[in-house]
C-alpha positions in Angstrom: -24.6 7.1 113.9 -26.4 3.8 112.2 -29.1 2.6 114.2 -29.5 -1.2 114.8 -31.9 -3.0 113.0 -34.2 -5.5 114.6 -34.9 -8.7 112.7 -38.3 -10.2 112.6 -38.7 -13.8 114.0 -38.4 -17.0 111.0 -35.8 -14.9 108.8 -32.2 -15.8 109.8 -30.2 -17.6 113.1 -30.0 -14.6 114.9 -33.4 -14.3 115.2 -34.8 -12.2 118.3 -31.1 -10.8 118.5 -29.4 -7.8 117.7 -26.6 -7.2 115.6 -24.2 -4.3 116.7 -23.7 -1.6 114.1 -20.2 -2.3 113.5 -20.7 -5.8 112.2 -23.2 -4.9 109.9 -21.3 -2.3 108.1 -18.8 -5.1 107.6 -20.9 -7.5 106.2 -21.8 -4.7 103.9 -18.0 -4.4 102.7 -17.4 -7.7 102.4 -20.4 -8.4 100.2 -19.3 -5.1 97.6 -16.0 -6.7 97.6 -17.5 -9.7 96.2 -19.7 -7.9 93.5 -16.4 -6.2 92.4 -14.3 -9.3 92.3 -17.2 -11.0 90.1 -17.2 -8.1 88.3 -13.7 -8.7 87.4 -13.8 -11.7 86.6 -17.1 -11.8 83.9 -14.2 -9.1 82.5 -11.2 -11.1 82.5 -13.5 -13.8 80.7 -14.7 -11.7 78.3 -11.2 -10.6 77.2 -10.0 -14.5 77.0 -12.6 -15.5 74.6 -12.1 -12.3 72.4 -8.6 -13.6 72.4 -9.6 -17.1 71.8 -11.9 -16.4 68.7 -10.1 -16.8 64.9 -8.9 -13.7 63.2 -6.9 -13.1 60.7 -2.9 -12.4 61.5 -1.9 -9.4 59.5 2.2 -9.2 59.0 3.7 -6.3 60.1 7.2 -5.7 58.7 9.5 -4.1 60.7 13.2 -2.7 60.6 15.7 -4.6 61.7 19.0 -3.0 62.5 22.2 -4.1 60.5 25.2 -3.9 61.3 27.3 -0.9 59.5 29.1 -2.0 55.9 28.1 -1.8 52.0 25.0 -4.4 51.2 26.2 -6.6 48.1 23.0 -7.8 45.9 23.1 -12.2 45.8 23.1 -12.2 42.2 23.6 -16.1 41.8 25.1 -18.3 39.6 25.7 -17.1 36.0 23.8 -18.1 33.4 24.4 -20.4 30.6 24.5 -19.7 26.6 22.0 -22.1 25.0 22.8 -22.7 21.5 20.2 -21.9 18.5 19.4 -24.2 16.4 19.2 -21.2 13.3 22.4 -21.7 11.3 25.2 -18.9 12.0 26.1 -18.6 8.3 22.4 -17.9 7.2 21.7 -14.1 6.7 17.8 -13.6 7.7 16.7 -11.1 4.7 15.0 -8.3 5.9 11.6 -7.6 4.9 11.1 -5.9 1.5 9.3 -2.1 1.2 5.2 -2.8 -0.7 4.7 -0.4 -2.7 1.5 1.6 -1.7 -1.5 0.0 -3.3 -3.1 3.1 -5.8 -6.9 3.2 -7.5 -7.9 5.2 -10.9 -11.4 6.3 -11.6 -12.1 6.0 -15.0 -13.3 9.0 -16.5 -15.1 9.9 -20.0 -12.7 8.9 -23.4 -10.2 7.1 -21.0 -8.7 3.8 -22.2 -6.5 1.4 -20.3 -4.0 2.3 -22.8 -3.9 5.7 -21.9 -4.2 4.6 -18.3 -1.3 2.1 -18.6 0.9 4.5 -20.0 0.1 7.5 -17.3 0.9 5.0 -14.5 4.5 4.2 -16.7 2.9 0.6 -16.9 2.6 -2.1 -19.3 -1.2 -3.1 -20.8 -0.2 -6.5 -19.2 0.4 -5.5 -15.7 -2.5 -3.7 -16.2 -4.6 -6.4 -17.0 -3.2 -8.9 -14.1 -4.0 -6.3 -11.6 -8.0 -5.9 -12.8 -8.8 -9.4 -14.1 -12.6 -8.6 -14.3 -12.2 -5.5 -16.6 -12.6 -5.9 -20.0 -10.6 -3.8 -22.3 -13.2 -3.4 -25.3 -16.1 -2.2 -22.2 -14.3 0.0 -20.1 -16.6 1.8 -17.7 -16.8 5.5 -16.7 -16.6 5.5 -13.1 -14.8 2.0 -12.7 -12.0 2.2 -10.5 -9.1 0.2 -11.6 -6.3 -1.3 -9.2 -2.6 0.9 -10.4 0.0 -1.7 -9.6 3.5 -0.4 -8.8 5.2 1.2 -12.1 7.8 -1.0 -14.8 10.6 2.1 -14.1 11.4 4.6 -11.9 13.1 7.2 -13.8 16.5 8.6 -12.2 18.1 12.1 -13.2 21.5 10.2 -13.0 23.1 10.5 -16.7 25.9 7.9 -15.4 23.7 5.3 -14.3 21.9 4.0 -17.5 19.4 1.3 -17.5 20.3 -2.1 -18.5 20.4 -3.5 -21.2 21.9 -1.2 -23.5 19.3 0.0 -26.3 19.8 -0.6 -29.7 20.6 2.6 -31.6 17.6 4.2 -32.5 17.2 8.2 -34.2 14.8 9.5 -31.2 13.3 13.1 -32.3 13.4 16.2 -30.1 10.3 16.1 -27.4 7.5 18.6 -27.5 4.5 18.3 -24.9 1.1 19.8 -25.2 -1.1 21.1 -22.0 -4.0 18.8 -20.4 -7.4 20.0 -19.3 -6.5 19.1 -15.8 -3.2 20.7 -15.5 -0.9 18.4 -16.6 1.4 17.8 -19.9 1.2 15.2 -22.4 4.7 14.8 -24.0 5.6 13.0 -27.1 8.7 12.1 -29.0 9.1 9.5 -31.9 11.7 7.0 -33.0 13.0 5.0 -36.0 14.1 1.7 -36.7 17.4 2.2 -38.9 18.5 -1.3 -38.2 17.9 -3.9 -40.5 16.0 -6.8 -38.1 13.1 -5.6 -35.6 13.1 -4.1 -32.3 11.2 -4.5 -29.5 10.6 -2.9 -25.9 11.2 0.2 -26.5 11.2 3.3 -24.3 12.5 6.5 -23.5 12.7 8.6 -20.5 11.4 12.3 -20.6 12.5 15.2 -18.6 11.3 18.6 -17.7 13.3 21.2 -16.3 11.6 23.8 -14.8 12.8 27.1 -15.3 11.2 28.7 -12.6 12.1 26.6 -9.7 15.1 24.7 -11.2 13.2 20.7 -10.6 13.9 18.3 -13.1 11.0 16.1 -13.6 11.3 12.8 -15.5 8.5 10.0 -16.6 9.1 7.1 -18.6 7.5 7.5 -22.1 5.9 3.9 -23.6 5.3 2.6 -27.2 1.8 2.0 -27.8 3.1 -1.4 -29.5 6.1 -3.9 -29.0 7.0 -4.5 -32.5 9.5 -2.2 -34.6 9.8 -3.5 -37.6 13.3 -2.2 -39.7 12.5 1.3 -41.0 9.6 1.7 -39.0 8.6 4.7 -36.9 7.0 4.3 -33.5 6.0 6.9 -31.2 5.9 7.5 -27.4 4.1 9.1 -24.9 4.4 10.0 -21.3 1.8 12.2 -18.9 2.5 14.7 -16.6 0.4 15.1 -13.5 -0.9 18.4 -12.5 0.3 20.4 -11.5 2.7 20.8 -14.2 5.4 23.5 -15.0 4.2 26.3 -17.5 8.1 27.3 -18.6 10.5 24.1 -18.9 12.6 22.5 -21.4 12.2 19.1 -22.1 14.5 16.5 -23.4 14.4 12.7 -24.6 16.9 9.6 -23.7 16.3 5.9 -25.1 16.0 3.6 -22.2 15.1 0.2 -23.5 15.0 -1.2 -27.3 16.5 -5.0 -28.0 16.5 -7.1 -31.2 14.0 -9.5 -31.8 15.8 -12.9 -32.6 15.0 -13.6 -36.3 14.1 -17.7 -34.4 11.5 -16.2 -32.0 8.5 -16.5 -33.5 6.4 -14.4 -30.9 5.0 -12.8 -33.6 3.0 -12.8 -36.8 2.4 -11.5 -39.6 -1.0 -9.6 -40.2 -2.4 -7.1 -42.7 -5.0 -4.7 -43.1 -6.9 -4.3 -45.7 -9.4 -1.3 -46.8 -8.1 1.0 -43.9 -10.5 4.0 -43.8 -9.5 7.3 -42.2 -12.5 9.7 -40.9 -10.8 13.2 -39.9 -13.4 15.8 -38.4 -13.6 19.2 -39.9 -12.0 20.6 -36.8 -9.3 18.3 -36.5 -9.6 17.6 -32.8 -10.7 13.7 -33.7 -10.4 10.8 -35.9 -12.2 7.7 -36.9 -10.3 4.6 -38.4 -11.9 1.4 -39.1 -11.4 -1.6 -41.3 -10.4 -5.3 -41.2 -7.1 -7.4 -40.1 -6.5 -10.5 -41.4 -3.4 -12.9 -41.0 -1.1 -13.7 -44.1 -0.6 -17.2 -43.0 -4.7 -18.4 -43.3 -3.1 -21.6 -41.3 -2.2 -19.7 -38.6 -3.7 -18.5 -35.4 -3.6 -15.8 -33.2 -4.5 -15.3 -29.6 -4.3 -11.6 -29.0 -4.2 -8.1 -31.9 -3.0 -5.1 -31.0 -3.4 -2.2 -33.0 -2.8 1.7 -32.5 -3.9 5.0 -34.6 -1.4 7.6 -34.5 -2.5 10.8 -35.2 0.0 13.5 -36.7 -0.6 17.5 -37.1 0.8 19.5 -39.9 4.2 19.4 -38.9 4.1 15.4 -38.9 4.7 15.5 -35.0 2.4 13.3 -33.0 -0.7 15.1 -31.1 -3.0 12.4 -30.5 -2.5 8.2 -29.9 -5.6 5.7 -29.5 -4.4 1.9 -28.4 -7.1 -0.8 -29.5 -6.7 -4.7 -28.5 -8.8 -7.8 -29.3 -8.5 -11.1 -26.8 -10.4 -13.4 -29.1 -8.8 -16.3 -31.8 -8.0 -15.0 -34.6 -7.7 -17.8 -37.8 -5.9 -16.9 -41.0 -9.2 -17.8 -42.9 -11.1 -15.1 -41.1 -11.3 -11.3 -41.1 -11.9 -8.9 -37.4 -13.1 -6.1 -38.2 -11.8 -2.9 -35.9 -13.1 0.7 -34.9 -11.4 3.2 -32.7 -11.0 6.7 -32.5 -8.6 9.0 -32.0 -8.1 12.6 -30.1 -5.9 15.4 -30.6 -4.0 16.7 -27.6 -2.1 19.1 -29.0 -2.9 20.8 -32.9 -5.1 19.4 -35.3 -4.8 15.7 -36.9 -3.8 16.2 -40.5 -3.4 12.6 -41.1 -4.0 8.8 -39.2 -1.3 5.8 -39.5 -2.7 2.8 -38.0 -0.3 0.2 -36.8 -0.9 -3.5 -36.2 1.0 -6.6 -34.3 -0.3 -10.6 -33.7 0.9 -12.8 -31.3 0.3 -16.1 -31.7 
């Protein structure tokens, strides 16, 4: 039961009077409806202005059904063939193989000679590889550029170099051991024709007993010149390691004519050639003097080699000397070099000479 409430006198119309129960409690309602309703609406508000404030749309793919068949990719129109300018009949060469660029340490009674002909190179290509080395002050230690090599030596008998090499009697090859392992070989030949020969070489093969290998090198002249009747010998290295039973053999590669017109070289002598074997035999000393025939002449580079022969006369030790300086015919250059056996004792020193003008 709700007990009426009396209302005190200045606060409303009904002042003095009094309100039956029922009509308050209705009032009441009325004004909780209202709070509800305003309630609802701050919240409806709310939500419009999250909705009107910017954010960012995110697409959201969805699947979209269609209908049943194969699906055929558009693949467009085709393509046209532009033309190239690069001519159709022109072959583009493919790139050539560089050979691996190699280095030598020079080590104790080396010469480039020596070095040259372990390589199977030519003094020249030597030279042009190392422009800063001097021949006549080779250092131990130096390490010297080893451009690619004048021959490769082939095992095939039926493919002969060209050109053709003159005939030339080539003796039977003999090889002695190096220190390090390897062979030195050696064979000789002789001029029998009647003008001079030049570029000559040989090829050298080992066949190893043991393993059945056949190992070839290209043996070099220490000199280009041949004159008729003369004997010149050549050399070629083995590297270690080398084969300990083998038999070797000799072919001529290269030896041509020297046109009688050419002129490439001259003639020089040597005068007062002295020859200082040690008691041992394992080295020689020759020295002396060159000196052109022609004292109007002039040369530009002398070659010279000492070839040392053992008992047998077979070659066991060669020693290549060069001078770069002018050379007039009214002048003498003196010359020094020594020589080492690789193989039996020297018995005896030839010294050979060429000029070029």
């Amino acid at each position: 039961m709700i007990t009426p409430v009396k209302v005190e006198k200045g606060g409303s119309p009904w002042e003095g009077r009094r309100l039956p129960a029922r009509r308050v409690c209705s009032a009441w309602g009325i004004i909780a409806s209202m709070r509800k309703i305003i309630r609802l609406l701050a919240l409806v508000g709310l939500i419009l202005l999250a909705a009107c404030s910017p954010t960012q749309a995110t697409a959201t793919l969805t699947a979209t059904a269609t209908r049943a068949g194969t699906l055929k990719a558009y693949t467009g129109p085709r393509p046209s063939v532009t033309p190239s300018p690069t001519n159709a009949a022109t072959v583009t060469p493919l790139p050539s193989a560089t050979p691996t660029p190699r280095t030598h340490v020079v080590r104790a009674k080396e010469d480039l000679w020596g070095i040259a002909l372990r390589y199977g190179l030519s003094l020249e290509d030597l030279l042009t590889a190392n422009p800063t080395v001097d021949p006549r002050f080779l250092s131990i230690g130096a390490n010297l550029k080893i451009p690619a090599p004048l021959y490769t030596p082939t095992a095939d008998a039926s493919n002969p170099p060209l050109p053709t090499p003159i005939g030339m009697e080539l003796a039977a090859p003999y090889c002695y051991p190096a220190r390090e392992g390897g062979l030195w070989c050696f064979t000789t030949a002789v001029n029998q024709q009647e003008y001079s020969i030049e570029a000559l070489s040989a090829a050298i093969r080992l066949y190893d007993r043991s393993s059945g290998e056949i190992l070839s090198q290209t043996a070099f002249a220490p000199l280009s010149l041949v004159p008729p009747g003369g004997t010149m010998p050549l050399s070629a290295y083995f590297a270690s390691p080398a084969p300990l039973n083998f038999d070797v053999t000799a072919e001529l590669l290269t030896a041509l004519p020297v046109p009688p017109a050419a002129n490439r070289f001259l003639t020089i002598q040597q005068p007062g050639t002295q020859i200082e074997i040690d008691a041992g035999g394992l080295s020689a000393v020759a020295s002396g003097t060159f000196q052109l025939s022609d004292t109007q002449a002039t040369a530009n580079r002398i070659q010279a080699a000492a070839v040392a022969y053992d008992a047998q006369g077979k070659v066991t030790g060669v020693r290549r000397w060069e001078s770069l300086e002018p050379l007039n015919g009214s002048i003498a250059l003196d010359f020094d070099l020594t020589v080492y056996a690789a193989g039996a004792p020297i018995k005896r020193v030839v010294v050979l000479v060429e000029a070029y003008p």
